[in-house]
C-alpha positions in Angstrom: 0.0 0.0 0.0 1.3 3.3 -1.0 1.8 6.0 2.1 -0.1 8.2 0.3 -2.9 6.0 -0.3 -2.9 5.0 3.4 -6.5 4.3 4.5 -8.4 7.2 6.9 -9.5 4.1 9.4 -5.6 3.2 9.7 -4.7 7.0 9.9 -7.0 8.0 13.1 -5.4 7.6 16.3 -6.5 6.1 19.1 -8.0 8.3 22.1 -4.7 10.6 23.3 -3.9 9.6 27.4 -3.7 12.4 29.3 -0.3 13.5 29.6 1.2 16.9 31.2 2.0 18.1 28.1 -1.7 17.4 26.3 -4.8 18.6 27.8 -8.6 18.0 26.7 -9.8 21.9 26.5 -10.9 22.3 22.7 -9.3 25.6 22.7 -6.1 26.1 25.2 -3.2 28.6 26.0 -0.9 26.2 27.7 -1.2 28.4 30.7 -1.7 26.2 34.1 -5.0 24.5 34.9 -6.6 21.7 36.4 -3.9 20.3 37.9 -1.6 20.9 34.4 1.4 23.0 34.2 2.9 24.9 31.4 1.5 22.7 28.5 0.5 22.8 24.5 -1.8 25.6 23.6 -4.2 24.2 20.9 -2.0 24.7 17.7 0.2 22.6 19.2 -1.7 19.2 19.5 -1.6 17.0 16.4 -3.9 17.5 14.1 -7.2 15.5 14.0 -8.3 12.9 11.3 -6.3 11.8 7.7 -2.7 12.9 7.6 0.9 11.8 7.4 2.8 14.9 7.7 2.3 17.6 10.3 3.7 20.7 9.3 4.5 23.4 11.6 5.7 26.4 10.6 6.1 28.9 13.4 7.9 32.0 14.2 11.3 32.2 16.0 11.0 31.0 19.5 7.1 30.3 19.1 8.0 26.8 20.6 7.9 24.0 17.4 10.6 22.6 19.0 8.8 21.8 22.1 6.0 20.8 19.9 7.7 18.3 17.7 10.1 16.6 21.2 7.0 16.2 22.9 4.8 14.6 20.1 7.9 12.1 19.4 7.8 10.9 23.3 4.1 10.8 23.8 4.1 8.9 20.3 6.9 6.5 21.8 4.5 6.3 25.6 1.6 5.3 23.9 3.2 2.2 21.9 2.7 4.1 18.5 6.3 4.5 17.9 8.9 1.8 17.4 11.8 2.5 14.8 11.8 6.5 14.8 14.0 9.3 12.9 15.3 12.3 13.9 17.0 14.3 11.0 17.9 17.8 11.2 20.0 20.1 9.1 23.4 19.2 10.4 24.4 16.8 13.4 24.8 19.2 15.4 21.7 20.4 15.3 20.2 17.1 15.7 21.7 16.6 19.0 22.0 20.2 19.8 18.3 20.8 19.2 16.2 17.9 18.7 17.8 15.3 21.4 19.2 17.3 24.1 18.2 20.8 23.6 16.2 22.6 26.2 12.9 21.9 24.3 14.3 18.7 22.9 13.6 14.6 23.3 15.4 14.4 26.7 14.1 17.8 28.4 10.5 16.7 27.2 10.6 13.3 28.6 8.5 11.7 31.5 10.4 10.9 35.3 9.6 7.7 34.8 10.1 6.8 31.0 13.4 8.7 30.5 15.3 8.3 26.9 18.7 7.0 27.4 21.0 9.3 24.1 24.1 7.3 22.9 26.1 9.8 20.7 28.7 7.3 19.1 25.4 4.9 17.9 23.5 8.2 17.1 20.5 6.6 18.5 18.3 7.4 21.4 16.5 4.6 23.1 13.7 4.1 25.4 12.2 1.8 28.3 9.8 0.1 26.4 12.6 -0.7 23.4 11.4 2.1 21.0 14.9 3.6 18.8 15.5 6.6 17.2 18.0 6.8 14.6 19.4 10.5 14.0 20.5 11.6 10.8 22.2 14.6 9.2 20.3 16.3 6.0 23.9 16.6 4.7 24.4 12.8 3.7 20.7 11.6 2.8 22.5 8.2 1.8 22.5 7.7 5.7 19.0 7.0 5.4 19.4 3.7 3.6 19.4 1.9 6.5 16.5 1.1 8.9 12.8 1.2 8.3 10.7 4.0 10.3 7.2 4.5 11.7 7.8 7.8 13.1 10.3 10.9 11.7 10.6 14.1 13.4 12.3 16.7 11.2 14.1 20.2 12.0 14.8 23.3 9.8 13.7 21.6 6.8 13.7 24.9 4.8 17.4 24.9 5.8 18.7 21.2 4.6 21.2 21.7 2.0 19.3 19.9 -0.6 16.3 22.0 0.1 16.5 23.8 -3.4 16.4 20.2 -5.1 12.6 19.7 -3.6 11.9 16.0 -3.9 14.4 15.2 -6.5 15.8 11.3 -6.3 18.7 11.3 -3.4 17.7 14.0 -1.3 17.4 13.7 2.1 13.9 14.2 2.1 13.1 11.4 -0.3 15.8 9.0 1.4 13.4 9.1 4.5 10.1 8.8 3.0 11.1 5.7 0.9 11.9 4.4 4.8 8.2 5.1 6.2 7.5 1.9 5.6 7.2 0.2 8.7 4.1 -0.2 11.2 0.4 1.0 9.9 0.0 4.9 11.6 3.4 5.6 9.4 3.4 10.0 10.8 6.0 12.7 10.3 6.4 16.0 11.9 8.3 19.1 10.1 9.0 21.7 12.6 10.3 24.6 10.6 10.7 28.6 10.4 9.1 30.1 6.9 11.0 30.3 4.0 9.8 29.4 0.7 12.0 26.9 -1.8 11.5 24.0 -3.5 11.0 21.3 -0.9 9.0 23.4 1.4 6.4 24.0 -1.6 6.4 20.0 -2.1 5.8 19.3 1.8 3.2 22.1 1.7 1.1 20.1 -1.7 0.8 17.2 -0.5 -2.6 15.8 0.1 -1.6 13.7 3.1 0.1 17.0 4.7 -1.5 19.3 7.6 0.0 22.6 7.8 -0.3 24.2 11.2 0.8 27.7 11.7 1.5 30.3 14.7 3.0 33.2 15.7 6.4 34.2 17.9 3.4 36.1 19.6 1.9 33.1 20.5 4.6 32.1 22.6 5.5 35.4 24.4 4.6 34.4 28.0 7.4 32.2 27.6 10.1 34.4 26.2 12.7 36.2 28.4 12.1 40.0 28.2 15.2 40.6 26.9 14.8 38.1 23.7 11.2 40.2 23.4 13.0 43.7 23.8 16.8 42.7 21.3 15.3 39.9 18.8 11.0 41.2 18.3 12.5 44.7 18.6 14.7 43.8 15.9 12.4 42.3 13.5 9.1 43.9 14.3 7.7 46.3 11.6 9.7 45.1 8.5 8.5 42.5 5.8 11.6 40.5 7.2 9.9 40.2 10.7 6.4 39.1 8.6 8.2 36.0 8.1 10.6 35.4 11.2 7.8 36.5 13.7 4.8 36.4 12.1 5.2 33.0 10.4 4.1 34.2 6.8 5.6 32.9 3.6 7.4 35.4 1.7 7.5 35.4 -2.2 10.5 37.3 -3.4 10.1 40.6 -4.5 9.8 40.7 -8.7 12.5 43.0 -9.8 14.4 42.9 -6.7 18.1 42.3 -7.0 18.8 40.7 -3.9 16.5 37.5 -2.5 15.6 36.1 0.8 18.3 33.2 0.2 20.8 35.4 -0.2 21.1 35.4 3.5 20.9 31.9 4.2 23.5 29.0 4.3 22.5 27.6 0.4 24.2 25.0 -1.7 25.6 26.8 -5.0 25.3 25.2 -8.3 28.9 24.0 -8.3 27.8 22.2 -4.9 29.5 24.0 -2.2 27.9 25.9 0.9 27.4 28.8 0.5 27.0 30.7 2.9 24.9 33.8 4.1 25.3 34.3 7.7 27.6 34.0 10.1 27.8 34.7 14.1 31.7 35.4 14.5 33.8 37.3 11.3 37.7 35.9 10.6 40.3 38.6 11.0 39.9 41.9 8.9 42.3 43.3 6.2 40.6 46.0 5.1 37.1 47.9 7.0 35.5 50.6 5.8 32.1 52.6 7.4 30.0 53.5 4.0 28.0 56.7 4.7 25.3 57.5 1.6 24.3 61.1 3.0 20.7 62.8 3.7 21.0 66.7 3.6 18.7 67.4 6.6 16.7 65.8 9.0 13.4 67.4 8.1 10.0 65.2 8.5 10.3 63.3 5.1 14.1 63.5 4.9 16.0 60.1 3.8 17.8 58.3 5.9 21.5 58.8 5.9 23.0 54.7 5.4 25.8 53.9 7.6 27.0 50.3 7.3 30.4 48.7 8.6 31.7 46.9 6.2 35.0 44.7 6.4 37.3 42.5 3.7 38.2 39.8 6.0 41.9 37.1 5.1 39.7 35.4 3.1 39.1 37.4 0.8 35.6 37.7 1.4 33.1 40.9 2.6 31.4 40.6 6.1 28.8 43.4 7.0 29.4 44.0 10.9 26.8 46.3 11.5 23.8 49.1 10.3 24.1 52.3 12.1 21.8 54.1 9.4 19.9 57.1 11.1 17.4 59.6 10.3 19.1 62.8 11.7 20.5 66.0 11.3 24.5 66.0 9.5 25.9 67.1 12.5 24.2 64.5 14.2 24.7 61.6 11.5 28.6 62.3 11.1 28.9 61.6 14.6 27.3 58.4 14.0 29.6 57.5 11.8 32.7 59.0 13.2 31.3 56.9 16.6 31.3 53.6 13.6 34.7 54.6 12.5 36.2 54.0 16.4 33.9 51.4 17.3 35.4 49.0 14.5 38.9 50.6 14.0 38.1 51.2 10.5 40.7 52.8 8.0 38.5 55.0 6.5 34.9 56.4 6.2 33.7 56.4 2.2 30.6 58.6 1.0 29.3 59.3 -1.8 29.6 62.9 -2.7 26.9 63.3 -5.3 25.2 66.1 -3.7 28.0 67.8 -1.9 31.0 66.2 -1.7 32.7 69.3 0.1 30.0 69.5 2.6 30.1 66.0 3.6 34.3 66.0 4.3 33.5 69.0 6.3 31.0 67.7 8.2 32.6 65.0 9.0 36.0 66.8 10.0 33.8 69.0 12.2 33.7 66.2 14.6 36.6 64.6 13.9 40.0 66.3 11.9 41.6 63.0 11.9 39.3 61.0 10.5 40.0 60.1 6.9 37.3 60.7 4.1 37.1 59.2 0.4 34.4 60.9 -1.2 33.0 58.6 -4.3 30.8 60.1 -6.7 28.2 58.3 -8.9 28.6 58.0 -12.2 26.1 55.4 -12.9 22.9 54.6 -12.1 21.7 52.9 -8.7 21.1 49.3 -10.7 24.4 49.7 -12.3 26.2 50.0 -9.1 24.2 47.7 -6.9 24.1 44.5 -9.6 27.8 43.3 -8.9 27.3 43.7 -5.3 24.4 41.6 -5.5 26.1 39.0 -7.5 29.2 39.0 -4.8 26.1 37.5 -2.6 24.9 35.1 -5.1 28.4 34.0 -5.1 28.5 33.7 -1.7 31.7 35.7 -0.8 29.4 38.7 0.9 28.3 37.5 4.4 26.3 39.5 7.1 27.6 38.9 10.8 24.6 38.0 13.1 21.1 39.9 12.3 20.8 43.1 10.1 17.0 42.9 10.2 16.7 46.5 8.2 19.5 46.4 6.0 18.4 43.1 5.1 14.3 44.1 4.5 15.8 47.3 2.2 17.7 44.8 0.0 15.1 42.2 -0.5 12.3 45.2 -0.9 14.2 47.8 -3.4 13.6 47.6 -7.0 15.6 49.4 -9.8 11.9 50.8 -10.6 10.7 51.7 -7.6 10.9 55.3 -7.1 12.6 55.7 -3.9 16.3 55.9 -3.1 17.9 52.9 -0.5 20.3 54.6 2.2 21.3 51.5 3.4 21.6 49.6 0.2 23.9 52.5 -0.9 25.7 52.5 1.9 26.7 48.7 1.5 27.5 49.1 -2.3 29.8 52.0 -1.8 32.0 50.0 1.0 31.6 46.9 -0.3 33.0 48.6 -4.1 36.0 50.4 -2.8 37.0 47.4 -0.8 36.8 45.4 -4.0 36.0 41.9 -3.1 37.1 40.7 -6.9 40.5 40.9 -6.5 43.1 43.6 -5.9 43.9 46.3 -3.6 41.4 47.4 -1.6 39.9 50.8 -3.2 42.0 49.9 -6.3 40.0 51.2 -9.6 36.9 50.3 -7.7 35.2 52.4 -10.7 36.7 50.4 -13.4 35.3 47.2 -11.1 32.1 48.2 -11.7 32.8 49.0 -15.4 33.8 45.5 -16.2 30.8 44.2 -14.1 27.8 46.1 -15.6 29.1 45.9 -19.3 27.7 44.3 -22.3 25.3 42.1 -20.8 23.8 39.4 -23.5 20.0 38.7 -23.6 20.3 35.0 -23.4 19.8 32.9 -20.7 22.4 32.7 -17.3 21.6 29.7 -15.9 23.4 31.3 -12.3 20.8 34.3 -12.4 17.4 34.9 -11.9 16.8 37.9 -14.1 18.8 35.7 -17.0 21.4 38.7 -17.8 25.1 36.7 -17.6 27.2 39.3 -15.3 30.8 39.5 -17.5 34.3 40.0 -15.9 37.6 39.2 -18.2 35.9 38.0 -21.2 33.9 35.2 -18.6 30.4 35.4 -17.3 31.0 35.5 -13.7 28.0 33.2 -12.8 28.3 30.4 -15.7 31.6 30.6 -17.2 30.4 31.0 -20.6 32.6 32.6 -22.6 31.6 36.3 -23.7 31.8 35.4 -27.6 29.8 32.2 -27.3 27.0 35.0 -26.5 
């Protein structure tokens, strides 16, 4: 019998025991009653009725963990889970998360039905003789092995092979060709939003139950300072409609930088690429980009301030957004105060509208600082498309969370209408410190040149917008060679 044909009579469970963690109120907020503690609100019980995947997609912190840790050991309790795996993104975050995390397998577990975890067999086992096997989305050949009635997985949207949907060999197909074993065969995806191809194939399927909440949901159990640095962060930008919110984002049409630009990705050559990381490598060269408003009248731009660094490998990492809304006393303070804060060799601004004024400024608060003023001699698209392809090459990396910066990338258009401080910003220090090759601030103009020029109307496999990006007679994204087009 196929597992998507499974019968509705063989798919209802039997009547749920009452457990600490699941209470019988139709409609719950987890808070304490009738003798329960802290338990599932109502979004978090299983769904009801004909399924085999339960997908929740939740905002940060809005407890899927806890969700999918304690549905695994009540599952295991109530003899409806035997052979069971546990696949994350990375083994790390298998047992980091999933197994012994504070919301994982072993912190969800009952007194007296406690998991024993045995790293070097990567299995977790309980009193009653139910295994789980864990298993890393990196090598789905790991999942030729043992048959499953029960899968719990983590991050899906994040696996490596995610862009691949459900294409023969990926990790997410190794596992379903193992639910093969018992007759209730259930798997639980616990995942934040982000839209590629495998979370669009979990999401169609008939068998599938999509269940979504809110970080919001799950503030009473949120430190105040993760409510005040992280929601504070996030809150009011598109960004935060998807990390907090829970809502899938479609990419902007137009846009030249995408949501995945900022994650850890696999590139077409099979590498990681990645988008963010938590701790920088040494510097070489750092930079504070300032793109200038002239006043801080109601209506006034912003004036983008980014820190910007070329680190011994080579590539760009953007440390910070100090971008303000202020007067120019006021915002070349800001980025004088950037300048020290980093130990940055210079500050670089674009002088378009007063390249004089913006030295001066700048001096005003701080003689020694030095200035490069960089004027614009293109247009915004033609400066910001290399930039954009440094990400899609994955040698432009953003150091923790840049919730703003990051919501102005994905959001501006070269049709638009309105004019990015931040974006600017970035492209100006991320030009002069010219991550192609060379000295830093080397012919950064004649960078851009060779990036924008001649671009062929046929097809770039290695770009969205299908325009090959050319550099030395070679399209930078495909290697075809410039007279081929």
């Amino acid at each position: 019998m196929s597992l998507w044909t499974l019968q509705a009579d063989a798919l209802d469970p039997p009547a749920r025991a009452r457990s600490r963690w699941y209470c019988d109120r139709p409609d719950c907020d987890g808070k304490p009653h009738d003798g329960f503690g802290k338990h599932a609100r109502t979004l978090q019980h299983p769904p009801e009725g004909v399924w085999v995947v339960w997908y929740i997609l939740a905002g940060r912190r809005g407890g899927k963990t806890r969700a999918g840790a304690e549905w695994i050991n009540d599952r295991v309790r109530n003899g409806r889970a035997k052979s069971i795996a546990l696949v994350g993104r990375t083994p790390a975050a298998v047992r980091d998360v999933m197994v012994e995390g504070p919301s994982g397998i072993l912190a969800c577990s009952f007194d007296d039905f406690r998991p024993v975890y045995h790293p070097t067999m990567s299995q977790v086992t309980w009193p009653n003789g139910a295994v789980a096997h864990t298993y890393s989305a990196e090598v789905p050949a790991s999942l030729r092995g043992p048959g499953h009635d029960t899968a719990w997985c983590d991050e899906v949207a994040a696996w490596t092979d995610a862009r691949k949907g459900d294409a023969q060999d990926t990790a997410w197909t190794m596992l379903m060709l193992t639910m093969s074993e018992g007759t209730d065969p259930r798997v639980v995806v616990t995942t934040t939003p982000q839209q590629n191809a495998l979370t669009r194939v979990i999401r169609s399927l008939p068998t599938t139950r999509t269940v979504t909440w809110t970080t919001y949901d799950n503030l009473d159990n949120l430190t105040p300072l993760y409510r005040q640095q992280t929601i504070g962060t996030y809150e009011g930008t598109r960004i935060g409609r998807q990390e907090l919110m829970a809502e899938l984002l479609e990419d902007v049409p137009g846009a030249l930088w995408t949501l995945e630009l900022f994650r850890d990705r696999e590139g077409d050559d099979g590498r990681l690429l990645t988008g963010r990381v938590e701790v920088p490598p040494e510097m070489r060269r750092l930079v504070v980009g300032v793109d200038p408003s002239g006043s801080d009248s109601k209506g006034a731009d912003e004036c983008g301030i980014v820190v910007v660094g070329k680190g011994i490998d080579g590539h760009g990492y953007v440390l910070a957004d100090r971008t303000v809304t202020a007067s120019p006393a006021e915002w070349a303070r800001r980025a004088v105060a950037a300048y020290r804060e980093f130990g940055a060799d210079k500050i670089v601004a674009e002088g378009n509208y007063g390249g004089l004024m913006v030295v001066e400024t700048i001096k005003a608060v701080d003689k020694t600082v030095p200035v490069e003023i960089v004027t614009a001699s293109r247009s915004k698209r033609q400066r910001a498309e290399p930039v954009a392809a440094l990400y899609e090459q994955g040698r432009v990396h953003h150091v923790g969370q840049l919730a703003k910066l990051e919501d102005e990338l994905i959001s501006w258009t070269p049709e638009s209408g309105w004019s990015p401080g931040r974006m600017d910003a970035l492209v100006w220090a991320v030009s002069w410190l010219n991550l192609a090759g060379g000295a830093a601030g080397e012919n950064y103009l004649a960078f851009l040149a060779a990036q924008t020029e001649a671009r062929a109307a046929t097809t770039c496999p290695g770009r969205p917008n299908g325009h090959h990006l050319w550099r030395d007679g070679l399209c930078t994204l495909c290697n075809e060679p410039k007279e081929a087009a």
